[in-house]
N, C-alpha and C positions, 0 to 999 in steps of 0.2 A: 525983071527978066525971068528970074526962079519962078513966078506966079505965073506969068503969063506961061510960062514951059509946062506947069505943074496944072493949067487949066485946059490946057491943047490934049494933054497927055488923056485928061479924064472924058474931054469930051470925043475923042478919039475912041475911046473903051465904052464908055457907052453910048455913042454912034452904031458903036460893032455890033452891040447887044441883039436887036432884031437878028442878025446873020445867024447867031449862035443858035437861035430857039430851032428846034426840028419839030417835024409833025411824027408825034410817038402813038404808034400804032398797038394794037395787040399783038404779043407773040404765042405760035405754036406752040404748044408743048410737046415735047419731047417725053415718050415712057423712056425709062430707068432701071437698070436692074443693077440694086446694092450689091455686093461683095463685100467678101473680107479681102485685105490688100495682104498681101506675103510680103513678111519685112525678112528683105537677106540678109543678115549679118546681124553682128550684135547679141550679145548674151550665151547662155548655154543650155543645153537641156541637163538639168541633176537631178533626174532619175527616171527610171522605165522598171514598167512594172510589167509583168507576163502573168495573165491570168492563168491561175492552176489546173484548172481542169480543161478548158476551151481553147486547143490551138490556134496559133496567130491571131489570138485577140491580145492587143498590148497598150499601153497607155503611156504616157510622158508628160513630163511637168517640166514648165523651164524658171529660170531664176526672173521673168519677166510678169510671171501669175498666173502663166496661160497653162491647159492643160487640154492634149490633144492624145486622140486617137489615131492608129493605124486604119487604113484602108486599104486592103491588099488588092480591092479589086481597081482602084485610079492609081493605088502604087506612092499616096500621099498621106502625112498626117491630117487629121481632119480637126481643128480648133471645137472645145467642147463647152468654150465661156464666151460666145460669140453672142 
């Protein structure tokens, strides 16, 4: 009884097989444009550094490696190890 259940069962799954195949076409491509992703949270910036002679140029380092600039003109830090 087990054999016959265990040979209904296989032939049943591969009966199916034909169903499953699709006609796999070329796809479009799509352009892309990479980014860097902004992670909120997490970590700390330990230390900013203000250049001596050139106002609001400024710089920061965080405990993650990264090391970014100010942009006062987007009003953002700008990653510098990107």
């Amino acid at each position: 009884m087990k054999r016959q259940l265990f040979l209904a069962g296989i032939s049943l799954i591969l009966g199916g097989m034909p169903m499953l195949a699709q006609d796999i076409s070329s796809v479009n491509s799509v352009s892309y444009e990479w980014k860097s992703v902004p992670i909120v949270g997490g970590g700390f910036v330990d230390g900013i550094v203000f250049h001596p002679e050139a106002p609001g140029v400024r710089y920061c380092r965080t405990d993650m490696g990264g090391a970014y600039r100010w942009d006062a003109a987007s009003n953002q830090w700008t990653p510098l190890l990107d």
